[in-house]
C-alpha positions as CSV (number, residue, x, y, z in Angstrom):
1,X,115.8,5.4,98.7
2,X,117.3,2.8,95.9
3,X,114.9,5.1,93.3
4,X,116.8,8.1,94.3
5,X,120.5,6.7,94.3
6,X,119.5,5.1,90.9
7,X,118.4,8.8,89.7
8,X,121.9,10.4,91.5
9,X,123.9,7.6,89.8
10,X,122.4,8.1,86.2
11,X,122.9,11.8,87.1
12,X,126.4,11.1,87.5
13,X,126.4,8.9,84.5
14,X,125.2,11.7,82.2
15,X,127.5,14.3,83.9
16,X,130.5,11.9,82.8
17,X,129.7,11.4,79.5
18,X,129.2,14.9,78.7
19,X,133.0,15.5,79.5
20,X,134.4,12.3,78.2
21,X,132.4,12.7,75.6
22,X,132.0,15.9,74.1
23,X,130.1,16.6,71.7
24,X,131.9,17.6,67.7
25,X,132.4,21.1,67.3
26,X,131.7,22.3,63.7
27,X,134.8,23.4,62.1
28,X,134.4,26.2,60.5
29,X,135.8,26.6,56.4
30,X,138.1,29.5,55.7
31,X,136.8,32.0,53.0
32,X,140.0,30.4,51.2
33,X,138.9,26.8,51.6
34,X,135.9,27.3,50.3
35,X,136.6,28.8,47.4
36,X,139.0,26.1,46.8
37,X,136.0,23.4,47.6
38,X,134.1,25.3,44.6
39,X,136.6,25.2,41.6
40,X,137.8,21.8,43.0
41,X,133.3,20.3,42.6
42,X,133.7,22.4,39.4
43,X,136.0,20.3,37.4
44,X,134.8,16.8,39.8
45,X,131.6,17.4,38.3
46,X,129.5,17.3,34.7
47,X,128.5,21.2,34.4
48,X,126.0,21.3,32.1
49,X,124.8,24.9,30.7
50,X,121.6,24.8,29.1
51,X,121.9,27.8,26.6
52,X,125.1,29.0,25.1
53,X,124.9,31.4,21.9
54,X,128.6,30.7,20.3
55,X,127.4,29.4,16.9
56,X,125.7,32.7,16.4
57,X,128.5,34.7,17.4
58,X,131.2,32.7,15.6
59,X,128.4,33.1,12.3
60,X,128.9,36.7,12.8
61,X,132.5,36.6,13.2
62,X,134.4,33.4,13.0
63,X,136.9,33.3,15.6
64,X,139.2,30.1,17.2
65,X,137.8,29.4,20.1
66,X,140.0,26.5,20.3
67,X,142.8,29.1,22.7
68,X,141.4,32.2,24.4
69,X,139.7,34.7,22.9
70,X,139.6,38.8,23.2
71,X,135.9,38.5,22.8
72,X,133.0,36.8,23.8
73,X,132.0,35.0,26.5
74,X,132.8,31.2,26.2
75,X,136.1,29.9,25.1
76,X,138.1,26.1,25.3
77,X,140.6,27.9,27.8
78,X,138.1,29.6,29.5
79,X,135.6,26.9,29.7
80,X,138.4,24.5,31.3
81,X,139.3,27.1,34.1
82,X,135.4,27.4,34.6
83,X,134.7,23.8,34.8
84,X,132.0,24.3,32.0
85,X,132.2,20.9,30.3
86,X,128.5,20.4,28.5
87,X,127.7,24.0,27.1
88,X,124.0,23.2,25.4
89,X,125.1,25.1,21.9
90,X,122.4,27.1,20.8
91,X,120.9,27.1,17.0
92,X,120.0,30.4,17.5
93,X,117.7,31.3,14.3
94,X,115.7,35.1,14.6
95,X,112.7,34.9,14.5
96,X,112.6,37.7,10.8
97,X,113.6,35.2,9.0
98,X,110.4,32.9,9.0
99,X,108.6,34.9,7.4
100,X,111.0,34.4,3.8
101,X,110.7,30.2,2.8
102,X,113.5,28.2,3.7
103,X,116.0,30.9,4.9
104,X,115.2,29.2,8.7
105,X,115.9,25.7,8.1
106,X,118.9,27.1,6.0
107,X,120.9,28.9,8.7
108,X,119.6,26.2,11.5
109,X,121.4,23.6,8.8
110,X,124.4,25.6,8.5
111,X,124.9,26.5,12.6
112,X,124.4,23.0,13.0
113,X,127.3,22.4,10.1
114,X,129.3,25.2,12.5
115,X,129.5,22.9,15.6
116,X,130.1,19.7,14.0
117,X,133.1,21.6,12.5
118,X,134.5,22.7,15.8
119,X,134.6,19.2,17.0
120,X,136.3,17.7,13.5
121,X,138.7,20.7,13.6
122,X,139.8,20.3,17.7
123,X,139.0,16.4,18.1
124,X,141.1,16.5,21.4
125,X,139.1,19.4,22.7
126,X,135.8,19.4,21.5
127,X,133.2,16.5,21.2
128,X,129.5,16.0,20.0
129,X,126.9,14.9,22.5
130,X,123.5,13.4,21.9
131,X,122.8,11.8,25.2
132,X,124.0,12.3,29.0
133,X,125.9,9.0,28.0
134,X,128.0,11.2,25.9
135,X,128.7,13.7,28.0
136,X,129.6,11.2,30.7
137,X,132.1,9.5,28.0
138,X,133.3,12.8,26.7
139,X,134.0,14.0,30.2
140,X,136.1,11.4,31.2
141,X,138.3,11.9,28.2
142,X,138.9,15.3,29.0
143,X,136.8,16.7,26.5
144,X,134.3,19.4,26.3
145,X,131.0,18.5,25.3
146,X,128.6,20.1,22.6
147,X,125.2,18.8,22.8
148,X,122.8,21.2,20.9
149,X,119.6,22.7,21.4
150,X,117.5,25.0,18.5
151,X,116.4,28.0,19.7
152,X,113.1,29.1,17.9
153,X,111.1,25.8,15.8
154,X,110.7,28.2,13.1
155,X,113.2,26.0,10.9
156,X,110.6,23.0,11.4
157,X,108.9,25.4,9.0
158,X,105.3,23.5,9.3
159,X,106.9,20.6,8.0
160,X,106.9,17.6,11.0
161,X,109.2,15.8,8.5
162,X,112.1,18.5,9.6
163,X,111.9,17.4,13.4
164,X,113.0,14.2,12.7
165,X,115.8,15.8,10.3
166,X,117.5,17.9,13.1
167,X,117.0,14.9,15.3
168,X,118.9,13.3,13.5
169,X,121.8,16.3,13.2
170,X,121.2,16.1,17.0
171,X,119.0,18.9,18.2
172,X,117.9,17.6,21.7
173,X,115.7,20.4,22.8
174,X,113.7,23.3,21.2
175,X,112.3,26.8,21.9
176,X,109.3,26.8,20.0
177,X,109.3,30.3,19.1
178,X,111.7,33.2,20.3
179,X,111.0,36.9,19.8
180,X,107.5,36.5,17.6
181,X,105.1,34.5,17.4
182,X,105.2,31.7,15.2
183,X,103.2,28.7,13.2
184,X,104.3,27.0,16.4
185,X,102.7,29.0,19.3
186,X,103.0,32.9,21.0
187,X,106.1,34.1,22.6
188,X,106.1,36.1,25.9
189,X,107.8,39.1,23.9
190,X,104.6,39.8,21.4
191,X,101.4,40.8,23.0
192,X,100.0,39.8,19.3
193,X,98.5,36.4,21.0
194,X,97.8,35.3,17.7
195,X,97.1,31.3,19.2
196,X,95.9,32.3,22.9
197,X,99.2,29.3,23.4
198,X,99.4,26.9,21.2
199,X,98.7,26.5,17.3
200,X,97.0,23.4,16.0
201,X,100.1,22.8,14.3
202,X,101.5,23.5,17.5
203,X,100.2,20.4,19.5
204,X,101.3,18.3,16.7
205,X,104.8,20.0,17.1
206,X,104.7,18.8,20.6
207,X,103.9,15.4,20.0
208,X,105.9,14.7,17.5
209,X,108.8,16.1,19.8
210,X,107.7,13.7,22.7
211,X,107.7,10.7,19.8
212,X,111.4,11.7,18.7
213,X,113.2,12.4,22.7
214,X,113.9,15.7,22.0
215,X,112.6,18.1,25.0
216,X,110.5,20.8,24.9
217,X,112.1,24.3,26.2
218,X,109.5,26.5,27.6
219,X,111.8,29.7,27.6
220,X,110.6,32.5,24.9
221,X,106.8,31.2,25.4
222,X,104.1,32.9,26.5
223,X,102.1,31.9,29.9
224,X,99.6,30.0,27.9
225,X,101.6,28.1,25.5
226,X,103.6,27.3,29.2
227,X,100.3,25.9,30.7
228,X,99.6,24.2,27.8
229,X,102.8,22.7,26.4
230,X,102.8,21.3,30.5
231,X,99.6,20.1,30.0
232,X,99.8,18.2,26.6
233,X,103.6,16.9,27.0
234,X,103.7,13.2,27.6
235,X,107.4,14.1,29.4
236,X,108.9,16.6,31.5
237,X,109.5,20.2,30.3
238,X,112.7,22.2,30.4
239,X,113.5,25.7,30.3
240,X,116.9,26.1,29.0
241,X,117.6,29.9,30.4
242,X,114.7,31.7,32.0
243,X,114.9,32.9,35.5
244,X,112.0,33.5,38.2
245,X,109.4,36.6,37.5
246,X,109.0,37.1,41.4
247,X,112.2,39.2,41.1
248,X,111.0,40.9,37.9
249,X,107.4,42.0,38.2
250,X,105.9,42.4,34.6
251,X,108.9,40.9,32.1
252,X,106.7,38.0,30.8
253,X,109.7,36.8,29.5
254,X,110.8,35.1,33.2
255,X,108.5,32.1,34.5
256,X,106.6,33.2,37.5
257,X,106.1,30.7,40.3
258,X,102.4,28.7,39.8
259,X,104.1,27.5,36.1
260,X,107.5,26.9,38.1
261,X,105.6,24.3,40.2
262,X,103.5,22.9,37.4
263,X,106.7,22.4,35.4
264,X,108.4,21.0,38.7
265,X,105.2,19.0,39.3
266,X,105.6,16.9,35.9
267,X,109.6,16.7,36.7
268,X,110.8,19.6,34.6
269,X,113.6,22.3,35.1
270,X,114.3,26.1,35.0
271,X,117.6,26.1,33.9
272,X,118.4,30.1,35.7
273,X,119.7,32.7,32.9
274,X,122.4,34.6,33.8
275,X,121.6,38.1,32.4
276,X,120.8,41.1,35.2
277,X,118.0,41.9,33.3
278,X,116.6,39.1,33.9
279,X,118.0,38.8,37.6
280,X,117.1,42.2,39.1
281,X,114.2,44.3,38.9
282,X,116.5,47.5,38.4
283,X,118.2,46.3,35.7
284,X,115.1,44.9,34.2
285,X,113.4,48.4,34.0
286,X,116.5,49.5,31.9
287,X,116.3,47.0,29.7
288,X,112.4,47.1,29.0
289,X,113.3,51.1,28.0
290,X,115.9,50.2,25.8
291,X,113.8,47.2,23.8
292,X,110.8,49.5,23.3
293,X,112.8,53.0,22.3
294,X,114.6,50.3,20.1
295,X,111.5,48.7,18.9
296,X,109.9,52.2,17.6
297,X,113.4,53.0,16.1
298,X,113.5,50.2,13.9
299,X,109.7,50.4,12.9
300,X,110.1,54.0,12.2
301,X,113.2,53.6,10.0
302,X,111.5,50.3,8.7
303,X,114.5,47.5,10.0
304,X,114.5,44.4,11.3
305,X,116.6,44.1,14.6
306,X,119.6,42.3,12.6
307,X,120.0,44.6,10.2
308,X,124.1,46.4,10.8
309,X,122.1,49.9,11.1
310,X,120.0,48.5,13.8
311,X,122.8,47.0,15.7
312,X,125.0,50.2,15.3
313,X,121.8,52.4,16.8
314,X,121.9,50.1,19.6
315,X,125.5,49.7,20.4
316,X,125.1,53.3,20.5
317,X,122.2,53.7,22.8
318,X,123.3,51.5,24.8
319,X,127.1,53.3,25.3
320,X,124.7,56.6,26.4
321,X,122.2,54.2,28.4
322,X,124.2,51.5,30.4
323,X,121.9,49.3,32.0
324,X,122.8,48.6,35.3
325,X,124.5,45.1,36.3
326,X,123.6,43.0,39.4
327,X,126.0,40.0,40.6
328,X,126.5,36.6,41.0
329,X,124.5,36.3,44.6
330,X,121.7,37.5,42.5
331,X,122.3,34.1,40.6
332,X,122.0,32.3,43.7
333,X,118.5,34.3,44.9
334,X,117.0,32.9,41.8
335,X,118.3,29.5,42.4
336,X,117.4,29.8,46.1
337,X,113.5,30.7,45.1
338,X,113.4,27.5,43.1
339,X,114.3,24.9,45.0
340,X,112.2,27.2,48.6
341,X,108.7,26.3,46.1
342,X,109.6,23.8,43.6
343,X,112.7,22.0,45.3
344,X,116.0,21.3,44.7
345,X,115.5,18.7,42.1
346,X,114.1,21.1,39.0
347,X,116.7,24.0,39.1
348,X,119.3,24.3,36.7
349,X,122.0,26.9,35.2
350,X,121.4,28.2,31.8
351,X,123.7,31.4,31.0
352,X,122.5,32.7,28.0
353,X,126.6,33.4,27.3
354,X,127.5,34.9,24.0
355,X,123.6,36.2,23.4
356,X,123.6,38.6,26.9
357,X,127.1,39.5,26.8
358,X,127.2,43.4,28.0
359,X,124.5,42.2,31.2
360,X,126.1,39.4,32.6
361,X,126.9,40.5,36.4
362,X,129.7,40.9,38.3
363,X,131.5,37.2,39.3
364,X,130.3,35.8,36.1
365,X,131.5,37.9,33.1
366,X,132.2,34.6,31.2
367,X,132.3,30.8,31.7
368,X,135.9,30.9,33.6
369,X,134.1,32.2,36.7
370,X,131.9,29.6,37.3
371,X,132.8,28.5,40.6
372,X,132.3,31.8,42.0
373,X,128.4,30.9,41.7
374,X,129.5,27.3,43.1
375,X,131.0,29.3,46.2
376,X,128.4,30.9,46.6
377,X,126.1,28.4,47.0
378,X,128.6,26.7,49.1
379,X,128.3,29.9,51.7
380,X,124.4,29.6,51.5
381,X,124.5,25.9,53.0
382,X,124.3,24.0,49.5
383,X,125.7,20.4,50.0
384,X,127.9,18.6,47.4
385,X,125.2,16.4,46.3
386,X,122.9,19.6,46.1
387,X,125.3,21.0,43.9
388,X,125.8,18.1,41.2
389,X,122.0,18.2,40.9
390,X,122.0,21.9,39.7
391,X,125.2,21.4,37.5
392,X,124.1,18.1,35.3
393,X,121.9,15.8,37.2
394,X,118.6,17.4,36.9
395,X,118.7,18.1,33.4
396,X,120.0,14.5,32.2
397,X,116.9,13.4,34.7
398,X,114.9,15.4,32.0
399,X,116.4,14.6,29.1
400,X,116.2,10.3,29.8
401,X,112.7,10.7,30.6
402,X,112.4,12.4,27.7
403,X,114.3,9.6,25.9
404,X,111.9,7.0,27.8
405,X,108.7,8.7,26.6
406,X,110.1,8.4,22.9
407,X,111.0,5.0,23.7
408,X,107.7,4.2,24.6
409,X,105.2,5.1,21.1
């Protein structure tokens, strides 16, 4: 009998509690709020960008980027509304040029020359970077940060001498090759496979990066020189602006999952490009028409992609052939993949602004619309501390590790 008034009373007891009580209902964020949450983490937090082509763009046309521009991509004003405050510049060098001696290491010197110039020219705006400690400094200050990355080691020129040179001009990463192979190692454009990965030259390349801190982007390379560069690096491995081939069947260019989690498995990070064609499979297709009708065009009228006759053909063709444009969720799918088999700790953003212009997607035409990729992560379920690992804390994980390996010969 005392058992079952004991069991009536805690009855009771639980019947109480439940109404005095209650359990926290979730409130739920207005569409409004949360878009306000996602500018407002956008300027709280470092955004870094790992791949941003304005030194190339402002070589072809200087502009002041200092106020708004008509063209481009990436401007001061635009940057600011974004929340964009560590764009990685690019030194951007085409792959052409390494087969004439010196022109490489010439225009990487002069690029270089470019950015340090923006920053002497708009000291209350602009600042270099060669650490995250940088960035950290420059961000509280107000100031935009330019760290810089070289995109293609042709300018290294088969010299190891020259890494330590742009170094020292503060070159933090590089793409060892871009569209053709190179002394370096193949690229995932050329089926040429002149190294089957990496050159002998090549694996000196990447231990002489690992000696000097300055991290090895695995965007441009082909699967093998992926594997391998993995395999041989004594630190993690970025890429600075790939995104994930499951959504792109066939474009070698994107890095398809078993590299993803070998890269993720040494502490690494895909840092997710921006362009549809490399988003969407639709758009990809396009695209993949487009580069080869180009490609014959140029061999049959004997050009090199660069040259203004080549460019005009293709602003041309691609005024008759648009290729079709995805949108910012798309973003998000990528980012989503990542961090479902690699986790959230090796996914990154890496535009590609300024070098994939006419593709970028709807809700992120240009750096000022960053936080409609923030909001949408928001809508996914992405928590604050989720989000600052994506925008800067994964890559400066990277590149101190990076910085601890060099530390260490």
């Amino acid at each position: 009998m005392k058992i079952l008034q004991s069991f009536f009373l805690f009855l009771g007891f639980l019947v109480l509690s439940s109404f005095t009580n209650p359990k926290p209902k979730k409130v739920k964020i207005s569409d409004e709020d949360l878009r306000k949450k996602a500018d407002r983490l956008a300027h709280k937090y470092i955004m870094v960008d790992g791949h941003v082509d304005l030194p190339y763009r402002l070589h072809d046309k200087m502009e002041d980027v200092s106020v708004q521009t008509q063209s481009g991509d990436f401007d001061y004003v635009r940057a600011k509304k974004g929340g964009l405050s560590a764009p990685f510049m690019s030194i951007y060098v085409p792959a052409d040029l390494q087969r004439k001696k010196g022109f490489s290491k010439a225009l990487a010197d002069s690029l270089i020359d470019l950015v340090e110039n923006l920053t002497k020219q708009h000291p209350n705006k602009f600042a270099l970077a060669k650490s995250p400690e940088d960035i950290e400094k420059n961000f509280k200050k107000g100031l935009i940060s330019f760290p810089m990355g070289m995109e293609n080691g042709s300018p290294v020129e088969s010299n190891l001498a020259n890494l330590k040179h742009f170094y020292d001009r503060g070159i933090r990463y590089i793409t060892l090759c871009h569209g053709e192979d190179n002394f370096i190692c193949d690229t995932s454009y050329d089926t040429t496979n002149t190294w089957r990965g990496l050159s002998p030259i090549g694996r000196q390349v990447v231990r002489e990066m690992n000696r000097l801190g300055i991290m090895l982007d695995c965007s441009h390379i082909s699967d093998n020189t992926f594997e391998q560069v993995i395999a041989l690096s004594k630190a993690p491995v970025m890429a600075s602006h790939s995104s994930c081939r499951k959504f792109t069947p066939g474009f070698i260019r994107n890095a398809p999952d078993d590299l993803i989690k070998k890269l993720a498995a040494k502490g690494g990070v895909v840092m997710i490009n921006y362009s549809s064609m490399f988003l969407d499979s639709a758009s990809n297709k396009a695209y993949e028409i487009k580069r080869l009708h180009l490609r014959q065009w140029q061999k049959e009228h004997n050009l090199v992609a660069d040259a203004p006759a080549a460019k005009a053909y293709e602003d041309e063709y691609s005024k008759k052939h648009p290729i079709p444009l995805t949108n910012v969720d798309k973003v998000a799918d990528h980012i989503d993949h990542i961090v479902k088999i690699a986790g959230i700790n090796h996914v990154g953003l890496g535009s590609d602004f300024e070098g994939v212009g006419p593709t970028l997607p709807e809700g992120l035409k240009d750096c000022s619309q960053m936080p409609n990729l923030i909001y949408v992560l928001l809508k996914r379920g992405y928590k604050e501390e989720d989000i600052t690992k994506i925008c800067y804390q994964n890559i400066f994980r990277v590149w101190r590790e990076t910085a601890k390996v060099a530390a260490s010969f």
